[in-house]
N, C-alpha and C positions, 0 to 999 in steps of 0.2 A: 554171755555171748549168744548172739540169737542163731540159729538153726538156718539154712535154708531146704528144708527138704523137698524142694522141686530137682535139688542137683540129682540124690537117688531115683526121682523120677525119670529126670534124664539117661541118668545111666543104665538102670532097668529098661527104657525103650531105646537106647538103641543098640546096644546090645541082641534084644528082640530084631531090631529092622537087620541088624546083618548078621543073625544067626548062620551057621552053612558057609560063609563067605568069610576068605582067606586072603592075605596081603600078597600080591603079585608076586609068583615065582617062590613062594615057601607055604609052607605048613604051620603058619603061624595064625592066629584065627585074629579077622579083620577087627575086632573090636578093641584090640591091643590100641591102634594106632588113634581115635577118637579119644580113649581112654587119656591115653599119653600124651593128646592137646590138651585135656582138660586139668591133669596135673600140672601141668607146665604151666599153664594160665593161672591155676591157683597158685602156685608157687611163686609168680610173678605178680603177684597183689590185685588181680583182674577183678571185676565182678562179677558177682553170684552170675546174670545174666550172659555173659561175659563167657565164662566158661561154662555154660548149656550150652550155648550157639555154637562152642568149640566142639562138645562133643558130641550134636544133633548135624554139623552141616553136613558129614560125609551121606546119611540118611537120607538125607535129601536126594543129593545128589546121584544115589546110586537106585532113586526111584522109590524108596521102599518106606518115605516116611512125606506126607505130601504138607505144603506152606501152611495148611489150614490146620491140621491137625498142630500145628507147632503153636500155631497162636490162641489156640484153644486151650490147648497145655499151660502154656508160658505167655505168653501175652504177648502183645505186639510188639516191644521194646524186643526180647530173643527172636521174634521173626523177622525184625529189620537187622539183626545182625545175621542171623544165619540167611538171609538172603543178599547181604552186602558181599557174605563169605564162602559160596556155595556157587559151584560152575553147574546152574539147574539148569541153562539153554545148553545141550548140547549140542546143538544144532551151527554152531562157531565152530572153527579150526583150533586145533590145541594153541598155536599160535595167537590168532584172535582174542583165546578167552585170555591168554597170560596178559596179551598186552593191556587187556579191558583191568587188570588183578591191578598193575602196574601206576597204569591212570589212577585207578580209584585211590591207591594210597595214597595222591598229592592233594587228596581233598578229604582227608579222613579225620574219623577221631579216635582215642587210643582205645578202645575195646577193639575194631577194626582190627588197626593196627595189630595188637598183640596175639588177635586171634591169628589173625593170616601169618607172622612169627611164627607162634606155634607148630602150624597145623605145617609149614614149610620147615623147619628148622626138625621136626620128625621124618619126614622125608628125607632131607638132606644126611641126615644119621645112618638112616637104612642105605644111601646111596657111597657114603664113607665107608661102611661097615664092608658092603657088598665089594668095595676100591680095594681094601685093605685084601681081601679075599683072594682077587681075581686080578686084580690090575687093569690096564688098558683093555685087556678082555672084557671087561662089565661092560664097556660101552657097545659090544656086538652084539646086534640085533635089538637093542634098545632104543626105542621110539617114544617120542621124538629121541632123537640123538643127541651126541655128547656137542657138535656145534649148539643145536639149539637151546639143549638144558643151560648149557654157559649163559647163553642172552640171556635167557629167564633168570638164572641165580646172581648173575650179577647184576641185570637191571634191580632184581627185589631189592639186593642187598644196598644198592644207593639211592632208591626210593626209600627204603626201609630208614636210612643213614639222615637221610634230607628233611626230613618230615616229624620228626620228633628229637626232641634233647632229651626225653629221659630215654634209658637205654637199662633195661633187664639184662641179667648176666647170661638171659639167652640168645639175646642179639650180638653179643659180645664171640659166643660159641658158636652163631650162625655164620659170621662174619668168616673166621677162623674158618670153617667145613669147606666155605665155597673158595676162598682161596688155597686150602690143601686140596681139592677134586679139580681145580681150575688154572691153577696157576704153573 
């Protein structure tokens, strides 16, 4: 079995770019949630490159790890995924970028796909979890709001549905999250 050991490298940096920085509204330290794309992806047969770009895109995004340094690392094959999979323009409405998410899965291919699974089916977890907790309450003062989250999780969820036949048993549980938080 051959090795990839650029994954540890991955993990080691970014781990490094969100030192200090913790998952919205808890004391759980931010690197839990990149971590936890990148096992989901392995677990779901992804490749090597596949899951680095699952656990370098939030780095990007959050400013602390720049396109160049990724392709330097990793070569340009993990920077076109972490850049297919990374909201780096912030300068779009929450709105705008989800619908840009949406588009792009009807023209994707399965690293894409699985990654954006991922990194959304870990969210939807923390957002179940936080339901189970709090109830109807979770949705106050949560921004975007519970209208909007629904667009976004059900648009994913039949984008998601449309666009591939093989179907990971985490698409199977993402399906499931958004119809128990939605329905």
């Amino acid at each position: 079995m051959q090795r990839d050991y650029r994954l540890k490298e991955a993990c080691e940096l970014a781990a490094r770019a969100h030192a200090g920085q913790f998952l919205p509204g808890s004391d759980t330290p931010y690197i839990a949630h990149p971590m936890a794309v990148g096992i989901m992806l392995t677990e779901a047969g992804a490749t090597s490159d596949a899951v680095i770009a699952g656990i370098l895109h939030n780095a990007v995004e959050a400013g602390q790890l720049s396109l160049v340094e990724i392709e330097k690392l990793f070569g340009p094959l993990v920077l076109s995924l972490v850049k297919a999979c990374s909201e780096v323009d912030k300068s779009s409405s929450w709105e705008e970028r989800k619908r840009k998410t949406l588009i792009q899965l009807q023209e994707t291919d399965r690293d894409i796909w699985l990654i954006i699974l991922a990194d959304n089916l870990n969210l939807i977890r923390s957002m179940a979890k936080d339901y189970d907790l709090l109830g109807e309450d979770m949705w106050k003062g949560m921004e975007p709001g519970r209208q909007e989250q629904e667009w976004y999780y059900r648009g994913l969820l039949e984008a998601l549905r449309q666009n591939f036949r093989f179907r990971p048993c985490m698409f199977f549980e993402f399906e499931k999250l958004v119809k128990e938080l939605f329905d």
